[in-house]
C-alpha positions in Angstrom: 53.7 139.1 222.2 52.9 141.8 225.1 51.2 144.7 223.8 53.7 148.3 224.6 50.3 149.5 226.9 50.6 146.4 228.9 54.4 146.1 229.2 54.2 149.8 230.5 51.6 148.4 232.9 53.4 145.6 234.4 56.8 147.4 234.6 55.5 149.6 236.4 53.8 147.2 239.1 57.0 145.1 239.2 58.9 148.6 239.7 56.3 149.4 242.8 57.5 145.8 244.0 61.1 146.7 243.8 60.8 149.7 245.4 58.9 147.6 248.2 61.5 145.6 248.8 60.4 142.4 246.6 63.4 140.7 245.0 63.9 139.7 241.7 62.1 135.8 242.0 58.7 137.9 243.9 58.7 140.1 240.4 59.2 137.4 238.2 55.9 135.4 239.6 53.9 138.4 238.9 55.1 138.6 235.3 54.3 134.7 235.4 51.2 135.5 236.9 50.0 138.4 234.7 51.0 136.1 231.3 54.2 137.9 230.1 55.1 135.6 227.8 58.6 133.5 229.3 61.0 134.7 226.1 60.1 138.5 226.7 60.6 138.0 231.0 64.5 138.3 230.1 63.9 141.6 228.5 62.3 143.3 231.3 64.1 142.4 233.9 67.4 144.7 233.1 64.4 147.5 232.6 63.9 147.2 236.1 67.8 147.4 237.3 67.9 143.5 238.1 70.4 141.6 236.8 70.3 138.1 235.2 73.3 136.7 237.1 72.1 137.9 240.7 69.4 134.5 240.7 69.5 132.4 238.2 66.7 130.1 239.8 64.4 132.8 239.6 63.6 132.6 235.7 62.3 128.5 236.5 58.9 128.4 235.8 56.3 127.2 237.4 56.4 123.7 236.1 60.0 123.5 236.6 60.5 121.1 240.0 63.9 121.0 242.0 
């Protein structure tokens, strides 16, 4: 579980992304990177305006191969 200081700190990077023109898969890496935990990834995401439908290959993760 994400601490609330932390969450606040990563929405607010993948919001700076967004606004940079980085799509939904580019700020799904970073929470991968940063170690949001995969269950709560599907919680943030609408926190940031994106959709779940728009890409649905975007929540793979890392170890997931085509």
């Amino acid at each position: 579980m994400t601490s609330n200081f932390m969450r606040t700190v990563h929405l607010k990077t993948a919001q700076q992304f967004k606004e940079q023109g980085h799509d939904l898969q580019y700020v799904v890496k970073h929470f991968h990177k940063v170690g949001i935990p995969e269950d709560e990834i599907p919680e943030l995401l609408p926190l940031l305006g994106f959709g779940l439908d728009a890409d649905p290959l975007a929540l793979r993760t890392k170890n997931q191969k085509d």
